[in-house]
N, C-alpha and C positions, 0 to 999 in steps of 0.2 A: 219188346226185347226179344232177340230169338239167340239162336245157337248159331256159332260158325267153328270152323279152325280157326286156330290161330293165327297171325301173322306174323312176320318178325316186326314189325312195327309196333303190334302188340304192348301192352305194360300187363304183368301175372302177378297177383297178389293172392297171397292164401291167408285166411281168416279164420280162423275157429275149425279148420279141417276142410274146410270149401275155398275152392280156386277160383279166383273172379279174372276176366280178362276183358280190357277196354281199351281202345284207338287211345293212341298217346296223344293227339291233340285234346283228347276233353281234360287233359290234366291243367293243362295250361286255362282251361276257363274256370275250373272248380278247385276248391283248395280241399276240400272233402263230400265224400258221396256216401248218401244213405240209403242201403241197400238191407230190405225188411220182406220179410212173407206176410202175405195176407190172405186171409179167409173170409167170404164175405157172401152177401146172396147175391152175388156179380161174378163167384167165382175162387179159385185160389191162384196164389200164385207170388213171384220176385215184385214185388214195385219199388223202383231206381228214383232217388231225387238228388239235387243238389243240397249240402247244410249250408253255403253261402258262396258266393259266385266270384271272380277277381274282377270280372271283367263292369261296366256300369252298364243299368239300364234306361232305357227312351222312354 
């Protein structure tokens, strides 16, 4: 995950006081996204997953 500017293509969502922004295409393959901090002896940090996918897989 890193940082950019925005795009207008862009989708902006604010959560609990935190603004999240992601390429409108990942909407169209995930119906909801799991976005958690973690601390860990690996590090801290956002890790981003999908809760379940539209799309099927191989």
């Amino acid at each position: 995950m890193s940082l950019d500017e925005t795009k207008t293509e862009d989708i902006i969502k604010e959560i609990e006081g935190y603004s999240f922004a992601y390429d409108k295409s990942l909407e169209d393959l995930f119906d909801e996204i799991n976005v958690d901090y973690q601390s860990s002896w690996f590090g801290k940090g956002f890790s981003v997953s999908p809760l379940n996918s539209k799309g099927g897989n191989c």
